[in-house]
N, C-alpha and C positions, 0 to 999 in steps of 0.2 A: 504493500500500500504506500499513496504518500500520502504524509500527517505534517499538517504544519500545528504549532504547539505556540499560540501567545503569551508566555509566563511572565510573571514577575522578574523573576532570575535566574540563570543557569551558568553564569561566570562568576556570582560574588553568593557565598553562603553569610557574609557577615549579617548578625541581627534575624538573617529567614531561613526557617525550615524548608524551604520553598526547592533551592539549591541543590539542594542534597538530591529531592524526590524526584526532579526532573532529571538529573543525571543517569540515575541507574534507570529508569524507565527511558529515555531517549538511544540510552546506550544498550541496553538489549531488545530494544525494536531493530536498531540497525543490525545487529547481531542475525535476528530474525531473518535478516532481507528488503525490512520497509527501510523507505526513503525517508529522512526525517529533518523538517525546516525551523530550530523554533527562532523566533523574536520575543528579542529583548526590550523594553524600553532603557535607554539610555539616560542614567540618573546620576549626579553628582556622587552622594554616597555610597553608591555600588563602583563605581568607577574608579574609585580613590579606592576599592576594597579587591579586587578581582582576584583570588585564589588560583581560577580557574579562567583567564580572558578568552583563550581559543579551545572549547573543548575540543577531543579528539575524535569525536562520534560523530555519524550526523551535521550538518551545515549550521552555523548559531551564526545571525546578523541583527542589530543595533540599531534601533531608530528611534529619530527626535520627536517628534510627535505623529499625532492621528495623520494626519499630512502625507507625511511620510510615508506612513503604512502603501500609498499607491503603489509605491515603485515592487510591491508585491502583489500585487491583483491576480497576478497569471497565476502564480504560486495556490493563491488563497483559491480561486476558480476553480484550480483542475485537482487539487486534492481531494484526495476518495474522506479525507475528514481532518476537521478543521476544529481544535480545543483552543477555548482560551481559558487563564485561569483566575482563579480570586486575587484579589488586590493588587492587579497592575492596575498603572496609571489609566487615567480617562476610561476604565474601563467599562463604564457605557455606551460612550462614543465608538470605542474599540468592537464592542460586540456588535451594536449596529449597524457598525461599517461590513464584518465579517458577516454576518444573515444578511445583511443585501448581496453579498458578492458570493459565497459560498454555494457550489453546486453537488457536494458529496455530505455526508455526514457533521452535524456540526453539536459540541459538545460545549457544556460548563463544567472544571474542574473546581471542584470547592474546595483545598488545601486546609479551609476554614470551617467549615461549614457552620459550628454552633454562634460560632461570631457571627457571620454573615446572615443569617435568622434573625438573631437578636437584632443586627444592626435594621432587615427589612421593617420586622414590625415594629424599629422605632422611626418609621419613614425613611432612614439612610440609604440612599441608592450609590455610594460610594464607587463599587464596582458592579452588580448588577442593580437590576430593579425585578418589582413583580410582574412587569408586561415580559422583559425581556424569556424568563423562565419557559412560559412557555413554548417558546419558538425553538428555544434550543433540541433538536433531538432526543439527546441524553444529557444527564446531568450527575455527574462524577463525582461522591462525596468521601471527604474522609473519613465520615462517620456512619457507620450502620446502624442495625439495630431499627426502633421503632421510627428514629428519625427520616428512614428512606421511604416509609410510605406518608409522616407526614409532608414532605417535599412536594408528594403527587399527588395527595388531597390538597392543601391549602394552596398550594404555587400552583397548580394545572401542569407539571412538568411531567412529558408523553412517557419520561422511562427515567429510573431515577436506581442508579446501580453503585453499593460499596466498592471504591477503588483505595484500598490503605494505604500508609506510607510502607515502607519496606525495609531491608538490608543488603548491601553490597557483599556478598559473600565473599567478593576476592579481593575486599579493601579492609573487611571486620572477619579476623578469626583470632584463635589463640595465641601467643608467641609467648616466649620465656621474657619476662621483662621483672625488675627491681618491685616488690610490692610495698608500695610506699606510704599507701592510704588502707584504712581500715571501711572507709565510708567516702563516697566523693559523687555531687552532682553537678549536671553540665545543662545550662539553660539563663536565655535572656531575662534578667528582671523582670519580674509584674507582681502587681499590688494581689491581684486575686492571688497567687501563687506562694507570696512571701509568708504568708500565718504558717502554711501547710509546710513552708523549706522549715521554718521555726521551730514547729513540732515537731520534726521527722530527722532534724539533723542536728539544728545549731543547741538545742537540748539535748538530746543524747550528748552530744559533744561536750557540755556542760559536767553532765554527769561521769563520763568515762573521761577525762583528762589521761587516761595513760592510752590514748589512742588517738589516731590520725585521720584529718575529714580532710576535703578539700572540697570546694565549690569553683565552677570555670562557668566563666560567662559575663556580658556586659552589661553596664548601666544599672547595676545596684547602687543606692545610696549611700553616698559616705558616713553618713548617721548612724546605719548600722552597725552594732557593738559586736565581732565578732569573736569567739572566742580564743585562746592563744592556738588551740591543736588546730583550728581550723583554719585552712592556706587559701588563698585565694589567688585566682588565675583569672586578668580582666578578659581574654578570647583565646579560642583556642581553633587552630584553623583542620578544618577536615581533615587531611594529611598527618594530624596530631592525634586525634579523635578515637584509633587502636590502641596507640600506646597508652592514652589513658582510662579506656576501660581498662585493658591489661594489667594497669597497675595498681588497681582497686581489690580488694577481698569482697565489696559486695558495689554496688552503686545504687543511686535513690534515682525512682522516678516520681515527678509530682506534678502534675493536671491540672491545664487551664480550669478554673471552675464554668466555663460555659461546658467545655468537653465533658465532665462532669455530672452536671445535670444531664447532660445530652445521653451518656453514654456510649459505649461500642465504639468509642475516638481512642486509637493508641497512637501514643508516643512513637515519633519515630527512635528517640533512644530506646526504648524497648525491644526493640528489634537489633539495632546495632552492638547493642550491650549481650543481648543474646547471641548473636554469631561469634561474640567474642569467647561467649563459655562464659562469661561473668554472673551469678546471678545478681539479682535483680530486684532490690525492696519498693514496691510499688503503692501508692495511695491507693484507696477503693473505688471502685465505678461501677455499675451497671454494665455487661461484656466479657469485663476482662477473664473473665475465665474461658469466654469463647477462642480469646488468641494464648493463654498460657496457664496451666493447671496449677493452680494455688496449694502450695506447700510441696509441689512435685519439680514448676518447671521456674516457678516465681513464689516473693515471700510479699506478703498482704500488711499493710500496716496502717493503723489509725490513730494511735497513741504512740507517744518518746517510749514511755515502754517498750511498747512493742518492738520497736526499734532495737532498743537497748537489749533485752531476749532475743534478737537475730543474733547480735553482734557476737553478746556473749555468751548464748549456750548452743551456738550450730560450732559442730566440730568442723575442722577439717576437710573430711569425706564428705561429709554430707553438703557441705557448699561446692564441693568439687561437680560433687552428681545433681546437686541442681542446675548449675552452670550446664553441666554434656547435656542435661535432660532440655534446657532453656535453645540449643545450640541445633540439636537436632530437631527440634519443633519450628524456628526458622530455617533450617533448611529445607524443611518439608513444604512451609506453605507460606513462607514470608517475605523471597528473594524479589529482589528489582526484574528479575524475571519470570518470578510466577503475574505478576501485576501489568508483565510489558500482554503477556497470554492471556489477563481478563480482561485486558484493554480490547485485543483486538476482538477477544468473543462476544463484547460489549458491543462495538463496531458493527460487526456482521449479523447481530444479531438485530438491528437498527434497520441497515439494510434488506434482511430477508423479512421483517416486516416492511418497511416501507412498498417490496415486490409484491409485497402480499397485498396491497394495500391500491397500488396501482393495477392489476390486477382484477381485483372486486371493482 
């Protein structure tokens, strides 16, 4: 197939989870055979950021505004399907420029989804709106569970299919590395997010002074009082991102509270953390036992206790074999290319209705 892909970002992961998702899905479509076009909008702070400015997969081109977008028409025309995603720029403008021009399949990626809900029914059409939904095809969420049928009751969206974030199997696996930290989480600042880091780490970390936390990530507050065991790492670039689950004994995952409420929204550390073998101390949601079996492949926690009882009564062995247990459960069904193969069955499945459809 050819798939042009509108994203957010595919050269700078600074600040977005965005980066990451498009990568491994871009790169085992090409893998596959499909032909694959995305565009970037062109932004000061992703430019000043670029990890990644020429990926190796795939065709990635740059532009300055909706404007702009012409000098791709042909592109956007003749492709068998055409995604744009949550929160690029103008991304109104952007969508209705692509359903006017667009003659093969045309799709909304939600990277966001509980946010982008909340934001409609507070009127925010930031990136999409509620006229737009229904026009699109399909609509691609990061979140399952009950939230995919209400998409297709409230919004009128024709088909509305879980597409998760994932793990890069040949970027996230095991290696012999220095274990440095006892506890360690990796994510941008947010206010919903910081009570729940609070409870689950910088507490424990309180408590257990003869152990080792670490937190990586940016735009925490200076104000924050952190504890002396606790290291802080302001960013930490992809490329870095094995080495430091590796060097953890367990790592913390902790959930937007729209994800949250939403449920059936993982983390893509979840997955990455898991290809590593690391296990994995996760907050509670609604799902997650759909992606990882609790006390088997993942440890559950709602309370610093709880926490504090991971740390100090799992031996050994037994964080070892939740880790392999964590590890084999994303390679079975969590890879950047099991997600590139529901893509496309998503795709053609779009298609053999629409034949059906013309048809009747």
């Amino acid at each position: 197939m050819k798939i042009v892909i509108l994203g957010l970002s595919i050269t700078s992961s600074w600040g977005n989870g965005h980066a990451t998702t498009y990568r491994g899905l871009v790169r085992e479509l090409v893998a596959r055979g499909d032909e694959v076009l995305f565009l970037e909008r062109d932004v000061p702070w992703y430019a000043a950021n670029r990890d990644m400015p020429e990926p190796a997969f795939g065709r990635t081109e740059l532009y300055d505004s909706v404007d702009e977008l012409r000098a791709f028409e042909n592109e956007i025309c003749e492709a068998d399907c055409v995604i744009v995603g949550s929160y690029i720029p103008n991304g109104v403008d952007v969508a209705e420029w692509v359903l006017d021009h667009a003659r093969g399949v045309t799709a909304f990626y939600d990277i966001d989804t509980p946010v982008t809900l909340a934001k409609l029914e507070r009127g925010d059409h930031e990136y999409v709106s509620r006229e737009l939904i229904p026009r699109y095809d399909l609509y691609l969420s990061f979140t399952g569970g009950p939230t995919l049928d209400l998409i297709e009751r409230r919004y009128g969206s024709p088909a509305v299919r879980a597409l998760y974030c994932s793990a890069d199997e040949t970027i996230y696996f095991p290696e012999p590395t220095e274990m440095k930290w006892d506890l360690g989480y990796m994510g941008t600042y947010s206010d919903d997010r910081q009570p729940v880091l609070e409870r689950l780490l910088i507490e424990p970390a309180r408590r257990l002074p003869e152990m080792k936390f670490v937190v990586a990530g940016p735009q925490f507050p200076e104000t924050i009082e952190w504890p002396a065991n606790v290291e802080r790492i302001e960013h930490l670039p992809p490329s870095e991102h094995r080495r430091f689950y590796n060097s953890q004994r367990f790592t913390l995952n902790v959930t937007r509270q729209d994800m949250v409420r939403a449920g059936y929204s993982p983390s893509v550390r979840l997955f990455e953390a898991g290809a590593c073998g690391v296990p994995v101390i996760s907050d509670t949601w609604d799902g997650i036992e759909t992606f990882f079996r609790p006390g088997v492949e993942i440890e559950l926690a709602e309370t610093s206790d709880d926490v504090v009882d991971v740390l100090t009564q799992t031996s050994e062995n037994a964080r070892e074999t939740i880790g392999a247990s964590a590890r084999q459960r994303v390679l079975r069904e969590h890879t950047a290319a099991h997600r590139a193969s529901e893509l496309v069955g998503y795709i053609n499945e779009v298609r053999v209705r629409e034949t059906y459809s013309l048809a009747a």
